[in-house]
N, C-alpha and C positions, 0 to 999 in steps of 0.2 A: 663509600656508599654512593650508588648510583643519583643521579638527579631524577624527581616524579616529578612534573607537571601533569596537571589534571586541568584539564578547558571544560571538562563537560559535569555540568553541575553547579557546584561552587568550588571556585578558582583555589587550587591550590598550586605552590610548587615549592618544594622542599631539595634541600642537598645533606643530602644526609639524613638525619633528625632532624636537623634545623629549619624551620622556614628561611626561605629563602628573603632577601632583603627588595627583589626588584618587587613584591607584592603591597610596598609602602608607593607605589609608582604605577598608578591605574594604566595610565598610557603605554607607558612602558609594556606592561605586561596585553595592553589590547596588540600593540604592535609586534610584539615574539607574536600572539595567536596570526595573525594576518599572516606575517610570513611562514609560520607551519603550515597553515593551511594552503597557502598559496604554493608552497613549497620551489620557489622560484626565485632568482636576484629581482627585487622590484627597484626602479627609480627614484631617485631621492625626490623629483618634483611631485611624482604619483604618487609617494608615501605622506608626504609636505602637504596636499593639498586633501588627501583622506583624512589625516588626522586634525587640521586645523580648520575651521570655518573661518580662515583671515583674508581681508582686502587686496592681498597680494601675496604672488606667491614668494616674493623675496624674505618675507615676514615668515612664514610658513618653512622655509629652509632654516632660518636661525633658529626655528621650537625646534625644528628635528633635530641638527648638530647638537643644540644643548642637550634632547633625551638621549642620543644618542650615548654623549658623553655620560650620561649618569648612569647607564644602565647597563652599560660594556660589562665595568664590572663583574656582574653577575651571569654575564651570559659568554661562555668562551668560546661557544659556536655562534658568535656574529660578527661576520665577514662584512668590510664595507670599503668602499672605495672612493674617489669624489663624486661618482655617477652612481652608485647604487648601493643598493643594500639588501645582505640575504642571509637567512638564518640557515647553518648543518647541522640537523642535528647530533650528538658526540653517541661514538658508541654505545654508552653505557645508559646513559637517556631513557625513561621509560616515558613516552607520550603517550593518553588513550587515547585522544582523537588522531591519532597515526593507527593508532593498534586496531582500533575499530575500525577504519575507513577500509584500512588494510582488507580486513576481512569482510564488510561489507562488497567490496569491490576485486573479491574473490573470482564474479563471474560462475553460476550455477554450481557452488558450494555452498550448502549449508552455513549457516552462522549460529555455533552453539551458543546457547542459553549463556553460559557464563562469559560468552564474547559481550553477549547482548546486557549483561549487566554492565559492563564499562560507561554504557548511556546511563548515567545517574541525573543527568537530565539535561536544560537546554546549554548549548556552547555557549562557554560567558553568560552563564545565565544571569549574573547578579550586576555584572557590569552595564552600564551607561556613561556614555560620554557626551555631556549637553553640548558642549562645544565642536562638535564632529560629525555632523548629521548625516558625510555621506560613508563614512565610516558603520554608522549604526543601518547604514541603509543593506551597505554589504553584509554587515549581519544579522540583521533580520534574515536575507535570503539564504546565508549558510545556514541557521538554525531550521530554517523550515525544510530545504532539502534532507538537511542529515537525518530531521526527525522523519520523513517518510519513508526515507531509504530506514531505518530500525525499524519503523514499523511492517513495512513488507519483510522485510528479514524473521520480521515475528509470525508472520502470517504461513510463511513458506515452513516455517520450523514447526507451527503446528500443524498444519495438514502432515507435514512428514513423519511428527511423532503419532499421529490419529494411524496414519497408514501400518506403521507399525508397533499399533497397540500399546504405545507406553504411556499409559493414560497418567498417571502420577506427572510426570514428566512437562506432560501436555499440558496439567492442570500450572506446574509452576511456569510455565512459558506465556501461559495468557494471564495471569495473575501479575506477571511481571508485564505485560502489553499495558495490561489496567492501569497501573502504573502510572505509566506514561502517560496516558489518555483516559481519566477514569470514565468518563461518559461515550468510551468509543463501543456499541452493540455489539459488533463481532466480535471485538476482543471478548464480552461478557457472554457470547454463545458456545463461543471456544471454551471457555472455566468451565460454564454449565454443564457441557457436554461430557468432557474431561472427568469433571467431577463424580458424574451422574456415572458413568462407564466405572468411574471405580468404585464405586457404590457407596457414593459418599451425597446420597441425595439430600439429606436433611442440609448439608452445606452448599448442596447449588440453590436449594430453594431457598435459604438466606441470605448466598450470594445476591440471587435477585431480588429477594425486598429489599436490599440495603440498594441496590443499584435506582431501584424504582424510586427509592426514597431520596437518591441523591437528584434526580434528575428530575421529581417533582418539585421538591422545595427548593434548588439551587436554576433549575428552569425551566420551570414550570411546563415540562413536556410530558407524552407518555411514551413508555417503549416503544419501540417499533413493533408493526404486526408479525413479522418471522420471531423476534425476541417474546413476544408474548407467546402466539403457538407452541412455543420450546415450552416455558413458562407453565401452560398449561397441561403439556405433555408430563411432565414434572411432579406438580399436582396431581394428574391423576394416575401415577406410576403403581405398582403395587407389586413387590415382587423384589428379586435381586436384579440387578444391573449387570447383565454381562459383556454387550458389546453397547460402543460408541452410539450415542443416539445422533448418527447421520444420516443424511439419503441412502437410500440402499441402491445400490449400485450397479446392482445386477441384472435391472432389468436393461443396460446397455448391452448385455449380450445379445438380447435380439437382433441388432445389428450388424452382428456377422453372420446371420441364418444365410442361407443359400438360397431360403423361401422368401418369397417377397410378400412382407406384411400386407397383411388384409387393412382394409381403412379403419381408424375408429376415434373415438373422441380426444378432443384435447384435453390437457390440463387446463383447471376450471381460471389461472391466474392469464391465460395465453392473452397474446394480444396480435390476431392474424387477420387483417383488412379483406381478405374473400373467402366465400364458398367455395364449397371442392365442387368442382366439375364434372358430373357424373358421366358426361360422353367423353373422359381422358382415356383415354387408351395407347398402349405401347410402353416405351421408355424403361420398359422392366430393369434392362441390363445398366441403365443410367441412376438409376434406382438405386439398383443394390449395390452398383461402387459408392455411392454417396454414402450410403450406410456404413457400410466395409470401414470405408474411409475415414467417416466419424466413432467409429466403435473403436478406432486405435488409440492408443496412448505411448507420445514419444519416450524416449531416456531421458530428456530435461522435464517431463512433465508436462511439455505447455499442453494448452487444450488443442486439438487440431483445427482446420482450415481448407476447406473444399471450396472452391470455386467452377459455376458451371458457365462455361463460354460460349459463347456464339454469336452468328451476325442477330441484329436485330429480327423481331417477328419469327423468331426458330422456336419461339416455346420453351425460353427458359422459366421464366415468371411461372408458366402452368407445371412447371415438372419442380419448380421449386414448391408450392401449393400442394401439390402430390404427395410429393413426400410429408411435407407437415402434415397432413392427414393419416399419411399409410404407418408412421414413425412417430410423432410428434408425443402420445402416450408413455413413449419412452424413456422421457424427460420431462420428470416430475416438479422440475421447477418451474415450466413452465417453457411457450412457442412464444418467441419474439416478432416481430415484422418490423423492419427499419428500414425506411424509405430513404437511401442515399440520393437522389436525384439531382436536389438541391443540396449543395457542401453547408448553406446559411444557416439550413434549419432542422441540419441531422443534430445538435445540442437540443432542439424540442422532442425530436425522434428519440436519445435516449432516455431524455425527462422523462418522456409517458411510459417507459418501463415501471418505475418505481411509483407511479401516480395510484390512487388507489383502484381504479381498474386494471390496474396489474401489479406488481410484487406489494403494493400495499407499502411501502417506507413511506411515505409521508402522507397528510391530508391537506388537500386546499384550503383548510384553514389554518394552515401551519405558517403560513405567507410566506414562503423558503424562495431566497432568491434562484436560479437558475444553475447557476456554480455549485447550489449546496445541493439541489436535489439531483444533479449528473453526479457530484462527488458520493452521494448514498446510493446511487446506482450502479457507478464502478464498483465500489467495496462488495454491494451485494454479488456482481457477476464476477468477481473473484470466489464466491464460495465453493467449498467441493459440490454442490447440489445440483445435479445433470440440466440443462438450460440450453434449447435450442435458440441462436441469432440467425438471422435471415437479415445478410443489409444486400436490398435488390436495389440494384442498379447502381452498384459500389465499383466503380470504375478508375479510380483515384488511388492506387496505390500507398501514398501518403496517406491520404484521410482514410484507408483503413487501417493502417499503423497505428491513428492517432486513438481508435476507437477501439481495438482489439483488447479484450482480456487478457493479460500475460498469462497469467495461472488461475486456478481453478476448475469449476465441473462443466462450462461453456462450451458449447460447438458453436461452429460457426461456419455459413457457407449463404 
């Protein structure tokens, strides 16, 4: 019978039926996880001084030689040498956090549902080691990466089951998010919607009092205002359920007209620092490639990226303004305005997306540090919900990188 080690959740490893004997041996077993994940020969001083908080690292070699010696035993894929030490693992070996990462780290493959259940929860979840601080420090940071990487995994899997209407499917893919995250919104807009498409509304509208109810009494918050409008859409539903209660999407076809949109109102959430200029004239043909251009949708899905160039004083600023007038209607989640100028204080520039003059995710009296209201603001510009970005005067290649939406219903130019 093959060996299972389990790192994600609670620590298992088994040979055969049997528990394995190295799980009487916390260290021991912190140290296999290190080097799977590392998946590299590490140095005996670098091993020596991760695991021990000791005065010297001469002290620190003698704990490792002796774990070492205890724990050979059980492990016949660890190789070591007088300078290092590195774990192979053996053919027949099932590791999940291999299996997962594996697939995680696919590179724009899906990651099914039942990959995504191997995350039974954090790496080493139960382990502590007081005496090894910078050991627990490396894992803190593996735990947090691996869980965001499952949760975008999760996120990518429901737009793609939404896309193709496998509503059931969808609903166990966010159900399994919640999971993870009970008080994470999207994951609970994704069920609701899932649910609701399969006409299972009496269970989204429970879904959401239960959620409301966890997040009132456990802290003391209230939904978000996109989770509540769902909420209330819900409420007042009456009828069968036959498609996904999404953005509708179809008003980006206007975008590849030939005709060059007439001007008209924004979306009521926009947030666009000028008036349209009523003596703008020309730029028709600049116009409608921006459009063209935003109306596409690549093979990996991302959302696209228009950039409009020129020397200084050419009227890019007013032909960007233009179009958010002549188009901006089109995208119902709303017109953004993000003033890159300054690199210092484009993190305020995305803040005031989610501020309650625009997407409404938080209230100044929520007193949310700065970190947490960009991080509800990404989440939110990941959504499928059509959302024009405008970062003028984004010159910085990097710091557009840094600020770009991977996925979701985003333009940006």
């Amino acid at each position: 019978m093959p060996r299972k080690i389990h790192f994600l959740g609670t620590l298992s490893i088994t040979d055969g039926a049997r528990p394995s004997g190295l799980l009487r041996n916390a260290k021991g077993c912190a140290l296999l996880a290190y080097l799977i994940v590392r998946g590299r020969s590490e140095t005996r001083e670098h091993l020596a001084d991760l695991l021990w908080d000791a005065p010297d690292t001469a002290g620190s070699l003698r704990n490792l030689r002796v774990l070492l010696t205890r724990i050979r035993p059980y492990l016949p894929g660890l190789h070591t040498t007088r300078n290092s030490v590195q774990y192979i693992p053996q053919g027949e070996e099932a590791i999940d956090y291999l299996t997962l990462s594996d697939k995680l780290n696919a590179g724009g493959t899906l990651v099914p549902l039942d990959d995504l259940r191997l995350y039974r929860g954090e790496l080493l979840e139960q382990v502590y080691l007081e005496d090894a601080p910078r050991y627990m420090e490396w894992l803190t940071l593996q735990r947090e990466r691996l869980r965001r990487a499952v949760l975008d995994a999760h996120r990518n899997l429901c737009q793609a089951l939404a896309e193709e209407k496998l509503w059931s499917k969808g609903a166990e893919a966010a159900a399994h998010w919640l999971a993870i995250d009970e008080v994470d919104e999207e994951a609970l807009r994704w069920q609701l919607q899932f649910l609701a498409a399969n006409g299972q509304i009496t269970a989204a509208r429970q879904g959401y009092a239960a959620f409301q109810s966890i997040l009132c009494d456990q802290w003391d918050l209230e939904p978000e205002a996109a989770t509540q409008t769902l909420a209330q859409e819900l409420e007042d539903w009456s009828g069968e359920i036959t498609t996904l209660l999404l953005p509708d999407l179809s008003s980006l076809e206007a975008l590849s007209s030939s005709e060059l949109s007439e001007p008209g109102p924004l979306p009521a959430n926009s947030i666009l620092p000028y008036h349209r200029n009523e003596d703008f004239v020309g730029r028709e043909t600049e116009l409608l490639r921006i459009a063209s251009a935003l109306g596409q949708v690549s093979k990996d899905a991302r959302p696209p990226v228009v950039a409009i160039t020129g020397m200084g004083g050419s009227g890019k600023t007013q032909t960007a303004v233009e179009f958010c007038y002549r188009y901006g209607r089109y995208f119902p989640g709303g017109v953004f305005w993000l003033n890159f100028d300054k690199a210092e204080h484009v993190a305020e520039e995305v803040a005031a997306v989610g501020s309650e003059r625009g997407l409404g995710l938080f209230r100044e009296t929520e007193k949310l540090t700065l970190t947490d209201q960009i991080g509800r603001v990404q989440r939110a510009l990941q959504e499928p919900v059509p959302r024009l970005l405008v970062f003028d005067h984004c010159e910085d290649e990097a710091l557009l990188g840094r600020w770009l939406p991977v996925t979701g219903g985003a333009r940006r130019f």
